[in-house]
DRENBAVEX-557432 format. One record per residue (C-alpha): residue number from 1; residue in one letter; y, z, x. Coordinates in nm, 4 decimals, decimal comma, always signed. Each point is the difference from the previous one (the first is absolute). Layout:
REM DRENBAVEX-557432
> NUM  a  Y  Z  X
...
REM end
This chain:
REM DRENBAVEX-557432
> 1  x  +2,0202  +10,8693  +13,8975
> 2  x  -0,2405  -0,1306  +0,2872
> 3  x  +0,2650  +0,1294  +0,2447
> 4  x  +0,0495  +0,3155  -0,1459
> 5  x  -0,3574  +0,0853  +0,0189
> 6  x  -0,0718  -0,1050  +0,3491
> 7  x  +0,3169  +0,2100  +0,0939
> 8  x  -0,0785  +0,3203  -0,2112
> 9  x  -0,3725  -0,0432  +0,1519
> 10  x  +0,1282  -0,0402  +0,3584
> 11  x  +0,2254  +0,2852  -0,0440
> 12  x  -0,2817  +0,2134  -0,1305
> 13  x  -0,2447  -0,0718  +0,2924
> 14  x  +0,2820  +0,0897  +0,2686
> 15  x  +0,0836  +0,3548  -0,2196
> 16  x  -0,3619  +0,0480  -0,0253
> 17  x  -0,0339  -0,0589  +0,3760
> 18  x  +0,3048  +0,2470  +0,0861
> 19  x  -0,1640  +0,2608  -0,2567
> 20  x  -0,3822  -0,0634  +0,1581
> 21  x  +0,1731  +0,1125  +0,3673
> 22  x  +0,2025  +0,3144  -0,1275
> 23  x  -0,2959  +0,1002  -0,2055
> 24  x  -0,2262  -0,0391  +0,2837
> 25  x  +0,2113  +0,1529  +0,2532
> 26  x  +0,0095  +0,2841  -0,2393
> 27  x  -0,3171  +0,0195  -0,0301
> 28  x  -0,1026  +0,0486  +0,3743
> 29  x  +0,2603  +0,1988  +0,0969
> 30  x  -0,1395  +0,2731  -0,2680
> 31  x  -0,2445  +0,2278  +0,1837
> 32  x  -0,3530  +0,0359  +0,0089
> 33  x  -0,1841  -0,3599  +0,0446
> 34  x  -0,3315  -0,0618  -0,1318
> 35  x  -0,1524  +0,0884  +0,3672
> 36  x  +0,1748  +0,3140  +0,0157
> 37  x  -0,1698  +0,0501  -0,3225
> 38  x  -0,3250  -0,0896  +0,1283
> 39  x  +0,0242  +0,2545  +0,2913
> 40  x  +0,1391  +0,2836  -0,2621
> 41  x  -0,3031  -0,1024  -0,1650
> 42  x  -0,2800  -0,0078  +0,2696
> 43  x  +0,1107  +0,2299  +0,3130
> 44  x  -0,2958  -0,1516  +0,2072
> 45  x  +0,2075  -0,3132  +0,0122
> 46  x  +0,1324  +0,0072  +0,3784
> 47  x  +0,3525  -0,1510  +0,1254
> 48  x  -0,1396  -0,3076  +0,1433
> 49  x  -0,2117  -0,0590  -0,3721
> 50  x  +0,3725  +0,0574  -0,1302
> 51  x  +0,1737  -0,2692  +0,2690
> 52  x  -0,3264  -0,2557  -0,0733
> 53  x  +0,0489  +0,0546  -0,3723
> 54  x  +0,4129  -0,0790  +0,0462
> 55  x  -0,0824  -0,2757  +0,2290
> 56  x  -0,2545  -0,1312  -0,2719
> 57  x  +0,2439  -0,0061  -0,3323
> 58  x  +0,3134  -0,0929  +0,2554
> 59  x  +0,1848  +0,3481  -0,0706
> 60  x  +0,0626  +0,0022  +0,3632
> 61  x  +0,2301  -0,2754  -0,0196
> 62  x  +0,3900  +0,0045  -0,0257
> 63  x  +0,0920  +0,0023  -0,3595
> 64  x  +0,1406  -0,3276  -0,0637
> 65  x  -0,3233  -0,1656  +0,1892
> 66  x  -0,1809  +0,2024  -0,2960
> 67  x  +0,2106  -0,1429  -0,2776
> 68  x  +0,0037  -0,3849  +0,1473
> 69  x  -0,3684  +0,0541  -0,0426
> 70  x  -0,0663  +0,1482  -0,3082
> 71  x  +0,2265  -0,2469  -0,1294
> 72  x  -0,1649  -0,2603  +0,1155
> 73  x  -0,3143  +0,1127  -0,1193
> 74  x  +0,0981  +0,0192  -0,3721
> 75  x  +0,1832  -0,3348  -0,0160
> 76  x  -0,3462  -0,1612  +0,1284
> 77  x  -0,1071  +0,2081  -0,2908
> 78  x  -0,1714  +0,3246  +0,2375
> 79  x  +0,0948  +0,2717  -0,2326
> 80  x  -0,2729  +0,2595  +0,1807
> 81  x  -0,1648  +0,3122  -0,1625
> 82  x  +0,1305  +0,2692  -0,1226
> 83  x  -0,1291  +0,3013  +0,1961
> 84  x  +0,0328  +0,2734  -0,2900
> 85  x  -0,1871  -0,2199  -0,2686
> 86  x  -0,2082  -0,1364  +0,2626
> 87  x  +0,0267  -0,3828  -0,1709
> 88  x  +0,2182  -0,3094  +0,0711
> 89  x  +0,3223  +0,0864  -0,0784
> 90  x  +0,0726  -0,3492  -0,1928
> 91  x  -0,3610  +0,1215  -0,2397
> 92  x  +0,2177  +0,2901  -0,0970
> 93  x  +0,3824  -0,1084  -0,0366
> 94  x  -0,1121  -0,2943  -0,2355
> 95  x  -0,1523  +0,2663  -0,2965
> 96  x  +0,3142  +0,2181  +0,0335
> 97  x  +0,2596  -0,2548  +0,0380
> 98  x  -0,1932  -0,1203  -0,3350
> 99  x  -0,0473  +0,3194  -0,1518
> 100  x  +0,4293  +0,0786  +0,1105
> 101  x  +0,0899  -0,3578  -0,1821
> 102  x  -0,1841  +0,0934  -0,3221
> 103  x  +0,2403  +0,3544  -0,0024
> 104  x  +0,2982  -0,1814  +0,0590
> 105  x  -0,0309  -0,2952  -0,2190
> 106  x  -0,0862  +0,2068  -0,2701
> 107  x  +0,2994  +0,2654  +0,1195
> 108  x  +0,2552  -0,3222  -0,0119
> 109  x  -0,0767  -0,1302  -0,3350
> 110  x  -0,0116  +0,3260  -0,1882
> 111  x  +0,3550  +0,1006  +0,1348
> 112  x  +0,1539  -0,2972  -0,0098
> 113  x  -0,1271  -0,0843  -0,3911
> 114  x  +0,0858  +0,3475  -0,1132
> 115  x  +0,3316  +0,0095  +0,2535
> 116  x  +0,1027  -0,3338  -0,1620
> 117  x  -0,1006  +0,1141  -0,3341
> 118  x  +0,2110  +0,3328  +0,0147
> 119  x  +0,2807  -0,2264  +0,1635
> 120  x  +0,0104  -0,1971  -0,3178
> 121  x  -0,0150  +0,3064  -0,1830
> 122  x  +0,3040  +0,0880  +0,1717
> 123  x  +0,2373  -0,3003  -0,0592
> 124  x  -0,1167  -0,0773  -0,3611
> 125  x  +0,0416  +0,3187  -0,1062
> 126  x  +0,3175  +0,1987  +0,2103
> 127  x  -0,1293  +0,3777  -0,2118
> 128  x  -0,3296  -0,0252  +0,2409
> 129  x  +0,2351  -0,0874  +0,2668
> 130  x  +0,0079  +0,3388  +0,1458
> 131  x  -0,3619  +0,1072  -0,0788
> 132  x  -0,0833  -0,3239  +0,2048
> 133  x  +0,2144  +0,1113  +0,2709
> 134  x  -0,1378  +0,3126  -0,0026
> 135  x  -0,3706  -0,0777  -0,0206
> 136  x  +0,1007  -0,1798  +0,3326
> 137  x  +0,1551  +0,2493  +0,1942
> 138  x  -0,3124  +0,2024  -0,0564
> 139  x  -0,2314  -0,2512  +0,1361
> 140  x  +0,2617  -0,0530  +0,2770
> 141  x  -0,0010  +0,4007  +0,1108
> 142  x  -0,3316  +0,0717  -0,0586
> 143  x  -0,2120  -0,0433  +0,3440
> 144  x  -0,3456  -0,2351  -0,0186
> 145  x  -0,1876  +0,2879  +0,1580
> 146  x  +0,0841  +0,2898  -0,2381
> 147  x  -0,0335  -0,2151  -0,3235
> 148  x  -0,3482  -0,1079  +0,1509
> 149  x  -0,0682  +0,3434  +0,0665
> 150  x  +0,1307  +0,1620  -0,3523
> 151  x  -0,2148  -0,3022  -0,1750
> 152  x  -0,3143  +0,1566  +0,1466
> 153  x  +0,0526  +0,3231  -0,0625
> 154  x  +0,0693  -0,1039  -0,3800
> 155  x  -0,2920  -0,2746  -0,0662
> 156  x  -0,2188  +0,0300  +0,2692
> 157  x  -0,0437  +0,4191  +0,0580
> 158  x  +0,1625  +0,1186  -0,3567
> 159  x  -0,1356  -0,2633  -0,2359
> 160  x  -0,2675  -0,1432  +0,1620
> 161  x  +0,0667  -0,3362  -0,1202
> 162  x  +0,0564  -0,2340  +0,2997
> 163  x  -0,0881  +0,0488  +0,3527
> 164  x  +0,1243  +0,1462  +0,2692
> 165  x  -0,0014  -0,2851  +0,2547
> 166  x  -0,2551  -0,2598  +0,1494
> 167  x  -0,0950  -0,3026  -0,0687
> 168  x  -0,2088  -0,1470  -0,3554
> 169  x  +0,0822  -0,1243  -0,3256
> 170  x  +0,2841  -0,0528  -0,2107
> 171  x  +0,0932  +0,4257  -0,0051
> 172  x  +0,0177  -0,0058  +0,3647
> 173  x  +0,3381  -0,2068  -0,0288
> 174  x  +0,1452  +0,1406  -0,2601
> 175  x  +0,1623  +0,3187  +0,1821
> 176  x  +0,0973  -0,1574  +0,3403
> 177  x  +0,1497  -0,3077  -0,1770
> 178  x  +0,1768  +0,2044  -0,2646
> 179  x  +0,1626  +0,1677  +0,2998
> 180  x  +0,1207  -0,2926  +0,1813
> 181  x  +0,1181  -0,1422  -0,3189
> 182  x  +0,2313  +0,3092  -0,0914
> 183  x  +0,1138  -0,0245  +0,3284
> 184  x  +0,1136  -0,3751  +0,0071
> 185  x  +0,1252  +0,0180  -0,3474
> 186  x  +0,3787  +0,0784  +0,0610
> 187  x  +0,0800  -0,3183  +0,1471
> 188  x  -0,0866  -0,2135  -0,2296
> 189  x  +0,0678  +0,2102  -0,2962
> 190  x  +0,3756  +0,0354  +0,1822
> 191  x  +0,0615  -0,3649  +0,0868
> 192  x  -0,2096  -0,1400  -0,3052
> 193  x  +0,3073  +0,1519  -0,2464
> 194  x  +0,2751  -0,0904  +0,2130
> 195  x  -0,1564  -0,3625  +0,0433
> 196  x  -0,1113  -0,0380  -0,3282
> 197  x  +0,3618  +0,1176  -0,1705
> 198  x  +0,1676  -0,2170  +0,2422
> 199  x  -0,2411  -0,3584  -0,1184
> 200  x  +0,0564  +0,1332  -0,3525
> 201  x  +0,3893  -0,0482  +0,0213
> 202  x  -0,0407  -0,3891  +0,1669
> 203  x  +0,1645  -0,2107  -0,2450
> 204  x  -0,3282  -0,2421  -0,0611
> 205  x  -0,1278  +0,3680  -0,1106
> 206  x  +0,3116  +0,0012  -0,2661
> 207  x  -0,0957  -0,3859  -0,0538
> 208  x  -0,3508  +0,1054  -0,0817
> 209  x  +0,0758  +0,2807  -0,2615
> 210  x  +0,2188  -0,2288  -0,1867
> 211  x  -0,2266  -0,2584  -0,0405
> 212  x  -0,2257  +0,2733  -0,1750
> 213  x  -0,2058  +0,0446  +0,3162
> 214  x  -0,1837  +0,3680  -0,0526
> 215  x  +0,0308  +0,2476  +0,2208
> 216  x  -0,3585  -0,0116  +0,1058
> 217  x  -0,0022  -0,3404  +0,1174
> 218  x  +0,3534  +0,0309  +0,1570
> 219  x  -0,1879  +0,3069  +0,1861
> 220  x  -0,2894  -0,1926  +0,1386
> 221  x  +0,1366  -0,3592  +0,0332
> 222  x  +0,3682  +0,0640  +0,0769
> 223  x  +0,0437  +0,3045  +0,1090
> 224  x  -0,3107  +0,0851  +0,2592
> 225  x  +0,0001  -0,2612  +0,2145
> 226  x  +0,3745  +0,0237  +0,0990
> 227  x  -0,0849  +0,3387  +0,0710
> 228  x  -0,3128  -0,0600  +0,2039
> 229  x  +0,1717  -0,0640  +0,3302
> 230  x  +0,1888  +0,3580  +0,0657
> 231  x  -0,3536  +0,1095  -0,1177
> 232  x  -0,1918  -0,2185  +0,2375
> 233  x  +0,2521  +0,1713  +0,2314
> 234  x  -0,0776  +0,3154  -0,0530
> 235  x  -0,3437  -0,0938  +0,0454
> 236  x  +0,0347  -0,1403  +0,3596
> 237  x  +0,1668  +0,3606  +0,0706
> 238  x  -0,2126  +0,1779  -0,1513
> 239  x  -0,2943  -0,1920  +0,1998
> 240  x  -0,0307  +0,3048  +0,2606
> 241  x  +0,0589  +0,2917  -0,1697
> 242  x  -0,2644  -0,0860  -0,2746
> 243  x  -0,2921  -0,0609  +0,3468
> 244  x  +0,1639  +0,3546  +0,1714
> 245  x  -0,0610  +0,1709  -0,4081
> 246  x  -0,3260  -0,1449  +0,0342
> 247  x  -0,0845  +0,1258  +0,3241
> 248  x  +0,0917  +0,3074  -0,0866
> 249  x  -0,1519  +0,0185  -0,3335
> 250  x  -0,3279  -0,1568  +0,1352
> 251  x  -0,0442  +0,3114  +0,2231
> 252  x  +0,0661  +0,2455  -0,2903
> 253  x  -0,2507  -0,1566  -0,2380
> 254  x  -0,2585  -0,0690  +0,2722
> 255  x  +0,0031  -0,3679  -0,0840
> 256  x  -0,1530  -0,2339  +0,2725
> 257  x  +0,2624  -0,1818  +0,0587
> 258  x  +0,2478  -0,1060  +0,2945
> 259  x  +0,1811  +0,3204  -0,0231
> 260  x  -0,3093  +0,2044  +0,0094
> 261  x  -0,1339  -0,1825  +0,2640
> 262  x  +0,3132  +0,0481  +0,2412
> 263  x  -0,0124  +0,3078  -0,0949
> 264  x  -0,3687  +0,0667  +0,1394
> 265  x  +0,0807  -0,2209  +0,2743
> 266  x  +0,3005  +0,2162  +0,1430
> 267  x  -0,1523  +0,3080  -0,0920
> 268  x  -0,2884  -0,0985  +0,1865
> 269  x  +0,1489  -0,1353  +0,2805
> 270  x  -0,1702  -0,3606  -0,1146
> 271  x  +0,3159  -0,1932  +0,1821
> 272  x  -0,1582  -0,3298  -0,0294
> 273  x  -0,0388  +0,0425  -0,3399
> 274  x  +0,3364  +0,1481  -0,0593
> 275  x  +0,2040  -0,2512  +0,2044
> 276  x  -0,1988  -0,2959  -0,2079
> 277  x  +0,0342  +0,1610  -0,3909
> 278  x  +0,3841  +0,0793  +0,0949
> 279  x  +0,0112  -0,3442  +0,1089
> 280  x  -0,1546  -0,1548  -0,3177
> 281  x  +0,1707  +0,2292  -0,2216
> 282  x  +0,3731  -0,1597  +0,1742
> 283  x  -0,1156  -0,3213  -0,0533
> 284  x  -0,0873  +0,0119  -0,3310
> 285  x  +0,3316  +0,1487  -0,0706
> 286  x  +0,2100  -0,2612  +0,1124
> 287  x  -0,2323  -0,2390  -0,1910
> 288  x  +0,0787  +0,1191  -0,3014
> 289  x  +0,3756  -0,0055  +0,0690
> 290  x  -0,0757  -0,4011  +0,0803
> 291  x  -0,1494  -0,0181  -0,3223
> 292  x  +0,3125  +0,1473  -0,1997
> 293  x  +0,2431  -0,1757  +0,1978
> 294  x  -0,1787  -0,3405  -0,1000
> 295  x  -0,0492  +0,1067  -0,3822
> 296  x  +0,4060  +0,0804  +0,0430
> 297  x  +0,0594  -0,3387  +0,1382
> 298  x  -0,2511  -0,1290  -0,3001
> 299  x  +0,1919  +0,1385  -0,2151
> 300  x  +0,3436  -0,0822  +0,0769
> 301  x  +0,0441  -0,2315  +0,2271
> 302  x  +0,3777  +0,0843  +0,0600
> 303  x  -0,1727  +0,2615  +0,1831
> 304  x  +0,0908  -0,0540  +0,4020
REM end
């Protein structure tokens, strides 16, 4: 287990290093640097302030003498300010990367408890089969974006009940984690019934009911944890698409998280910023597909 680790965790500082150059090549190659900004801004500025300024924050160098350095700087732990928040960049990703985890946590265990739930539905009872299926190609079709918008428009502006976005108590989750839950739903509810029907047919499962084993207890101790590895699975696929939802649904309900925050950074040409958050965001990401592979591996060790 030892081994694996090291490996996964050498594997996921050469990806990250691969997706830190593309992202930063990216980055500069997109036009309009902060000193072109600054001249837009201030016309007085003259061509040799410009070339001093370049000189000064090395944009004058080729690009991969740029990269070797800012990479440098933020392994010795150099993360440098962000320009359009005018703080360290490393005081702001910690809140949202904080603020991002909360969403998603709370995202992942709603639709995987009611996905599961529904999924049992499904195999203990075949007549909700096809409600179940349909519930789930719903939440499949429907994008993040226009159920986060359509739940505003309903409980924020017509009802007045929740609100509209930001960042508070309790109500401020409610609408943007709703929305990622729907949206994450159909996997689990899908491959919940088909795991769950197949560990209901295992012959200790036949042993279980004839020793007068009820169906409760053949659900929860039988049952679940034979299915838990397709849905650990799932999980580790679903990893990305739940932190791109949350990106996206972070910028519709004006939550200050990660998504938010690369948002404002690209929109406001904050490429330090940017480059770091997208960077965080990809790390975290294959984290938590570590973390399910190891829970897989916990749970079954037949699991190569």
């Amino acid at each position: 287990m030892i081994r694996l680790v090291l490996s996964r965790l050498a594997q996921i500082a050469a990806t990250a290093a691969i997706l830190s150059l593309c992202a930063f090549l990216l980055i500069a190659l997109m036009p309009g640097d902060p000193i072109d900004l600054a001249i837009a801004g201030d016309p007085r500025l003259s061509a040799e302030d410009a070339a001093r300024l370049r000189a000064l924050h090395g944009l004058d160098q080729p690009l991969m003498a740029r990269y070797i350095a800012w990479a440098g700087a933020v392994l010795e732990g150099r993360f440098g300010h962000s320009r359009l928040f005018a703080q360290p960049v490393a005081a702001l990703l910690w809140p949202a990367l904080l603020s991002s985890l909360e969403l998603l946590g709370l995202a992942l265990l709603l639709a995987a408890g009611f996905g599961i739930a529904l999924g049992a539905l499904a195999a203990l009872r075949p007549r909700a089969a096809p409600f179940v299926q349909g519930l789930a190609l719903v939440a499949q079709a429907v994008p993040s974006f226009w159920l986060g918008i359509l739940l505003i428009i309903l409980f924020a502006v017509q009802l007045g009940w929740l609100p509209a976005g930001g960042e508070g108590g309790w109500s401020y989750l409610i609408l943007p984690v709703a929305t990622l839950c729907f949206a994450n739903l159909a996997a689990y509810a899908r491959h919940g019934a088909a795991a769950l029907a197949h560990a209901l047919n295992e012959p200790h499962i036949r042993t279980a009911r004839a020793k007068g084993a009820g169906e409760r207890r053949i659900l929860l101790a039988h049952a679940l944890p034979n299915a838990g590895v397709p849905l650990l699975t799932i999980a580790a696929l679903d990893a990305g698409a739940l932190v791109s939802g949350a990106l996206i649904t972070e910028t519709i309900f004006a939550r200050p998280g990660m998504g938010k925050l690369i948002y404002d950074a690209v929109m406001g040409n904050d490429f330090n910023l940017a480059l770091l958050a997208l960077l965080v965001v990809a790390v975290v990401t294959m984290l938590a597909t570590l973390a399910a592979d190891l829970a897989q591996r916990w749970l079954d060790p037949r699991v190569a």
